[in-house]
N, C-alpha and C positions, 0 to 999 in steps of 0.2 A: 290447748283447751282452756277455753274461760273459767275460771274457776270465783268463788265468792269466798270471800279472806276476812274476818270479821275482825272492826279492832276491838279492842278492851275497853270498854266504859266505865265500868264500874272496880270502884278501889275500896281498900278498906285499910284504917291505919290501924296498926297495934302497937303494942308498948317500944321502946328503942330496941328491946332484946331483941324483937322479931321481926322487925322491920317489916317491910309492906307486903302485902297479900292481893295479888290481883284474883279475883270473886269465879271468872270464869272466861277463857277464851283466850290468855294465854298461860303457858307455859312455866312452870316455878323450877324454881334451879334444884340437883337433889339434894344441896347443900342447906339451901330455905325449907325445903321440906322437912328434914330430918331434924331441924330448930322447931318447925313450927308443928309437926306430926302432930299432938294430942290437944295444941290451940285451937285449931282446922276443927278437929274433928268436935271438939267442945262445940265450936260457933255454930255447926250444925245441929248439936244439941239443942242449943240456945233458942233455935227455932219453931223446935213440934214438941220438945220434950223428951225425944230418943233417951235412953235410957243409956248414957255415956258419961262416964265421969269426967274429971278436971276440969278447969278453970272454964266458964260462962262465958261467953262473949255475948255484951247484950244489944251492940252499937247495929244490928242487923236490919234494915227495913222490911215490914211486912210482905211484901214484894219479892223482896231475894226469899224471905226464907221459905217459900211456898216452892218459888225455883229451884233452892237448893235440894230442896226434900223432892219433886219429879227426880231432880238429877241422880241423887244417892238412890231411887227405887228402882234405877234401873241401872245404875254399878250395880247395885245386891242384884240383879237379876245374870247381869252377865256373868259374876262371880258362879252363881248356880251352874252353870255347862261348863266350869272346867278353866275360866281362863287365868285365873290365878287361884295356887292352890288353900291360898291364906284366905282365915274368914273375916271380916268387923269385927272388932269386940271392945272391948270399953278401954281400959287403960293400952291392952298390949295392941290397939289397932295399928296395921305396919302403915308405915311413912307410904309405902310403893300405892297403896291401897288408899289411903285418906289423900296423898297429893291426887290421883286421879281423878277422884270426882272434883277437885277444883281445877282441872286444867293443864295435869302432868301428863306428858306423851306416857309413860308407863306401864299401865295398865292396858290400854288401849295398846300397846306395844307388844304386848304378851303373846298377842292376834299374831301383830307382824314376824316376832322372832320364830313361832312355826315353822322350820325348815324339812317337815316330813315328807310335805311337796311342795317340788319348789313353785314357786311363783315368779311373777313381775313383780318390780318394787314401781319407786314414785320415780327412778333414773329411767326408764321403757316408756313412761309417759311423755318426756316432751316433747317428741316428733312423731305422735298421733296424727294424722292426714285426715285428710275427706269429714270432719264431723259432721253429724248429721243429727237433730231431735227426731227422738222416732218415741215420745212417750214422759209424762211427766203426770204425780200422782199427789196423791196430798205432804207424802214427804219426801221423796225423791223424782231425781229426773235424770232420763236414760237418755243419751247420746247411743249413736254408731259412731264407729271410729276404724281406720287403718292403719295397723299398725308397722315398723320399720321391714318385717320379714314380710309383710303383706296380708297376715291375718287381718278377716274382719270381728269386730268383735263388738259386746256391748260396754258403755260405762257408766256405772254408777254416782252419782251423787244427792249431794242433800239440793233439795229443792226450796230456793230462796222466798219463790213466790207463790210456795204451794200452802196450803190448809193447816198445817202445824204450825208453820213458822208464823204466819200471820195471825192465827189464836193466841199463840203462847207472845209476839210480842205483845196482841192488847192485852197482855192478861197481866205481864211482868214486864214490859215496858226495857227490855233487858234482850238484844241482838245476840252480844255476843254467847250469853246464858240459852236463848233459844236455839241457835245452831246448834251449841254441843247437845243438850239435850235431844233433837233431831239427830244429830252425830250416833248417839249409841244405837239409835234403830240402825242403822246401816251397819255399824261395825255388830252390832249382834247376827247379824244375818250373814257377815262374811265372816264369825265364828260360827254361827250354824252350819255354814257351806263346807269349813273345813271338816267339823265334827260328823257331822253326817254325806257319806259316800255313797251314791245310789245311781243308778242310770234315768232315774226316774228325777233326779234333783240337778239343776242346770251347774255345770262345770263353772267352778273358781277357778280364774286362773290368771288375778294379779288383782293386788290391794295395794294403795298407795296413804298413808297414814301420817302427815307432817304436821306438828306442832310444836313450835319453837316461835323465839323473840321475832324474826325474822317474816314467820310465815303463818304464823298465829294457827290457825285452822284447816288443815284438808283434808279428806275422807272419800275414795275413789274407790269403788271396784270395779276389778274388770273381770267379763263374764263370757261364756259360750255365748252367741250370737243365734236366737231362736227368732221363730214368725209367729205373729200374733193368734192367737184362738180364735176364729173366725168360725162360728157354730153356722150362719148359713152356708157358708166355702162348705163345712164339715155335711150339714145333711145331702150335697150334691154330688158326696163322691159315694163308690164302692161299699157296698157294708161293710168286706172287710177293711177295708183302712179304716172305717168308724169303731171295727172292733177291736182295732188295733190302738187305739185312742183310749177306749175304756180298760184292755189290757193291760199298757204300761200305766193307767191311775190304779188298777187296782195290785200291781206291784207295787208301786211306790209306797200306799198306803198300807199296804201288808210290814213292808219296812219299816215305814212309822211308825206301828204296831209295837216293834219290835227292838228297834233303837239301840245303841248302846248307849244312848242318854233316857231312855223310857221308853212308855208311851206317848208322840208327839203330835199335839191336837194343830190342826193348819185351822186358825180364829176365820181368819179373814180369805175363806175358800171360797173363790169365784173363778170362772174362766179367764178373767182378767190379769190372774194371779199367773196362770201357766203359760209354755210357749210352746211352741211343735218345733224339734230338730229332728229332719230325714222321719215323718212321721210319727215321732213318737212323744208321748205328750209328758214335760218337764215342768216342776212346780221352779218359780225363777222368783217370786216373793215371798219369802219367808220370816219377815222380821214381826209377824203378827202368831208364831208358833209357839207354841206354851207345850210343856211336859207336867205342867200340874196339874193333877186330878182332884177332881170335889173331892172330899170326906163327907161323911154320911155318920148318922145314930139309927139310920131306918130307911126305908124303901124312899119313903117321897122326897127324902132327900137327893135324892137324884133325879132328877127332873134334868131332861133335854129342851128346848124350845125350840120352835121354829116357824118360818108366820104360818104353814098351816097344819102344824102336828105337831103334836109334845108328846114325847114318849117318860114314863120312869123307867128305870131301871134298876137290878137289883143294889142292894147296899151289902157288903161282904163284911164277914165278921174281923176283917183288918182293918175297918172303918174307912174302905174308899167303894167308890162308885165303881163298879164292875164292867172297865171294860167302854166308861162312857170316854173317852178318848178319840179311842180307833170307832166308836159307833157314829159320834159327831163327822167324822171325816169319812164313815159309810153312807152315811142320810147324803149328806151335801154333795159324793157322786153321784147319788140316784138322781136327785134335785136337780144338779146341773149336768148331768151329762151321762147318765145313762138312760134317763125318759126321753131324750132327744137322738142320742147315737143310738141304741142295741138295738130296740125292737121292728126297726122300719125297711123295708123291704131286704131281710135278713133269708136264709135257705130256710121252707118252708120246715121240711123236718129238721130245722135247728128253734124252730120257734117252743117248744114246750119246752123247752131246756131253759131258753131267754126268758122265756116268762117268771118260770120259778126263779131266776134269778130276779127280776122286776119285783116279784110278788115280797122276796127274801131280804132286801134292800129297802125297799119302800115301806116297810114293816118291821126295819129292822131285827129281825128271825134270825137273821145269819151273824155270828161275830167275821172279825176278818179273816181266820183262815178258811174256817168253811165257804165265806165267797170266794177266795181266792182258789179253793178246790173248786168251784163250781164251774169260775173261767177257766182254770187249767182242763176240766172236760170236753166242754166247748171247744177249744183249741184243740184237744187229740184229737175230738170226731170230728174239726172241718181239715185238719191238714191229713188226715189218715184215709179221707172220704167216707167213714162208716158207717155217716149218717146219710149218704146217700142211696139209701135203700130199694130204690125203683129196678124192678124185675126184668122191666119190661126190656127188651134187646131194642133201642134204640137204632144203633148202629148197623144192623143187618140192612137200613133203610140206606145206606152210603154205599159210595164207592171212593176207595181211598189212593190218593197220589199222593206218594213219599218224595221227599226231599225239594219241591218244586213250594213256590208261594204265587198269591195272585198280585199279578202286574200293577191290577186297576187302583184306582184311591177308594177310600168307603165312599159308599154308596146309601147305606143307611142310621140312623141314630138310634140308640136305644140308650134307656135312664134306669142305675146309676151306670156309665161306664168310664172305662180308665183312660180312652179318648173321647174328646168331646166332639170330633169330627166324624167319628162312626161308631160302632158298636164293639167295643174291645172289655170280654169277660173274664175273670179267672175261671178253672175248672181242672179238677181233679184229675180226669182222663177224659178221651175221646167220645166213652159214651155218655156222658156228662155233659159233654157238647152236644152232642147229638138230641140230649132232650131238650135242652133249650133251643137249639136252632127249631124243633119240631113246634117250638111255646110260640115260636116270633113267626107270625102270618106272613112275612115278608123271607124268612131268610128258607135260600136255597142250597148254598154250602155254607164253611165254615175254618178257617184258617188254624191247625194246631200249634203254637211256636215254641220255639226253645227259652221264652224266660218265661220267668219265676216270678211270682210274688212275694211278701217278707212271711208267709207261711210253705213257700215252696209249689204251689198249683202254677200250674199252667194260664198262660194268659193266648187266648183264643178270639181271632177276630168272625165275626158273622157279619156275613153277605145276602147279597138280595141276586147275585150273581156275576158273572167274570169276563173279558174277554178272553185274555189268554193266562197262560202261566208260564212261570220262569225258573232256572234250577236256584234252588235254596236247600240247603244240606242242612236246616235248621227250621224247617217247617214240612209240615204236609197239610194236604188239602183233601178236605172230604165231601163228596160233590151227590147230594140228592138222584140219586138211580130218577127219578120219576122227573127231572129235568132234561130237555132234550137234546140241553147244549151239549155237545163235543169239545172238549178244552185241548185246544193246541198250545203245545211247550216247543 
């Protein structure tokens, strides 16, 4: 795999004790480190003003030190989730912590030493097969790849000619300074991946992190292999698979909720963001995810925006925002993807249910668990049938033949269904079938089968009619009394 290896540009001298300091992009020895520990962290001082003791370094151009300060604001940020347990601090700041943000494998290392699960290293990467671009953003770019066992899988990297790196050089004029900075979104997100465990968050499952004399810069993850969000693919299919879309978001975001890192707000929530494995929909960019919450002195201080609704919310006597977290990442499923999945040719007595969910959402009313009780209702009354209340004895209108299926290929189409060749529906039970076959002007029987859908129903073909039938010990067939065909088996 092609990868982009930035050299070093920029040096900086310091007195004979200390000998040279490369600024950013590569590697300092931990011998140079532990000499130059509180110089480093001075020179950063020297920039904005950080409030750091010892010695000044004043030799810094305007330029780096704008760079340097991005850099250190987002080491302080990864330090926040856990990955090294040491904070900054003025005299006592550790060597491990001040070489990193100029360049030390170390800290960024912290990731790699995680052995809780195992992963791939940067040794599983070289005889990746088959690459393929399936995807590239403002600061990364995603490869497919084949790996030696044969997995397919996704790979991460920083994106040389995407949107950050091309600001950030006109801005500081400085490559190898702008990759690393691009570097820590990535590596924050394959600490995120580790940190947070959810079926709803796409599987890590191999980071590759090389920095040395040798190799200057590399930053790879490798990821579960999902399919992109395709919302017209999505409004085409079955309700239920659409509600099975808004389900796993509204799990995952219950999680987020609930964190064992906080409240986790997703900034940058778009469809674009997530990917569908075996239907179920996975958030796969996260390096735009914050767990911090406004503070407040009062109500207005909590303001949501959005382009076309601003909500407040309340301000808590702990002086944070109540809950505005999980409400941000409530709005923005309504927004994108539950105005377009839930409510569109869903089972008609399931629709007051969706709605109050639409109305609760869209209005924000509900926090997250009360949504997440409202889809877990949803879910018992469609897989339990109990919302399907219709008295009527449908089924007295059939005549039923066990174990037999029909010969023919479909005959008719009906929308949304699970093939696109004919009309193949889920349903609870046979009289379930039977009403619908009575809804469609065209159908005359009705195929029962033995699979399942991922809530457990029946998936049932409707016909317009049959030549013959054939033994099948995993179907039966229910043939309209008021048709005058005779089915030979």
């Amino acid at each position: 795999m092609q990868q982009y290896y930035p050299s070093s540009t920029a040096a900086m001298r310091c007195s004979p004790s200390t000998a040279t300091i490369l600024l950013v992009g590569t590697a300092l020895s931990v011998a140079t480190v532990t000499v130059m520990g509180i110089a480093i962290v001075a020179a950063a001082a020297s920039c904005s003003g950080w409030p750091m003791n010892g010695k000044l370094l004043s030799f810094l151009r305007p330029k780096q030190c704008g760079l340097l300060k991005e850099i250190w604001e987002r080491h302080q940020e990864l330090l926040t989730y856990g990955v090294n347990g040491k904070e900054l601090g003025d005299e006592g700041a550790s060597p491990r912590t001040t070489s990193a943000l100029f360049g030390s494998v170390e800290l960024l290392d912290d990731v790699a030493r995680d052995n809780r699960v195992q992963l791939l290293g940067c040794d599983h990467l070289s005889n990746v097969s088959s690459l393929e671009l399936i995807g590239s953003g403002y600061t990364k770019t995603v490869y497919k790849g084949v790996l030696p066992d044969g997995r397919t899988v996704a790979l991460k990297s920083i994106n040389v000619e995407g949107t950050d790196m091309r600001r950030c050089v006109q801005r500081y004029g400085n490559i190898d300074g702008c990759y690393r900075l691009a570097a820590y979104k990535l590596v924050k997100e394959v600490t995120l991946l580790q940190k947070l465990q959810h079926q709803g968050i796409i599987s890590l499952q191999g980071k590759c992190y090389e920095n040395s004399m040798a190799f200057r810069i590399r930053v790879i993850s490798v990821l579960e292999l999902g399919s992109p969000v395709d919302m017209i693919h999505l409004l085409q299919t079955p309700w239920e698979e659409r509600f099975k879309v808004c389900m796993s978001l509204i799990k995952l975001l219950h999680y987020l909720a609930h964190s064992p890192l906080g409240s986790v707000a997703l900034l940058d929530f778009q469809p674009r963001q997530f990917v569908l494995v075996d239907g179920n929909l996975k958030i796969t960019d996260i390096d735009d995810a914050t767990t911090e919450e406004l503070t407040c002195t009062e109500d207005s201080d909590c303001k949501l925006e959005f382009p076309t609704r601003n909500f407040t919310l309340k301000c808590c006597p702990n002086g944070k925002c109540q809950g505005i977290n999980a409400k941000r990442n409530i709005y923005n499923a309504f927004r994108y993807f539950f105005t377009y999945l839930l409510p569109h040719r869903a089972p008609y007595e399931l629709q007051p249910f969706l709605n109050k969910i639409m109305n609760s959402t869209g209005d924000l009313l509900y926090d997250i668990d009360e949504t997440n009780d409202a889809f877990d209702e949803i879910l018992h009354l469609y897989k339990s049938g109990l919302y399907f209340t219709n008295t009527f004895q449908h089924l007295k209108g059939y005549q039923a033949y066990e174990n037999v299926a029909v010969k023919d290929e479909p005959d008719y189409k009906c929308w949304p269904s699970y093939n696109l060749q004919g009309c193949l529906l889920s349903v609870h039970n046979a009289e379930e079938a039977a009403a619908i076959c009575n809804s469609h002007p065209k159908c005359q029987c009705f195929v029962l089968t033995a699979q399942r859908t991922w809530t457990g129903r029946y998936l049932a073909w409707f016909r317009s009619g049959f030549t013959n039938l054939i033994p099948d010990r995993n179907s039966s067939v229910y043939i309209r009394m008021s048709n005058t065909s005779v089915p030979t088996i």
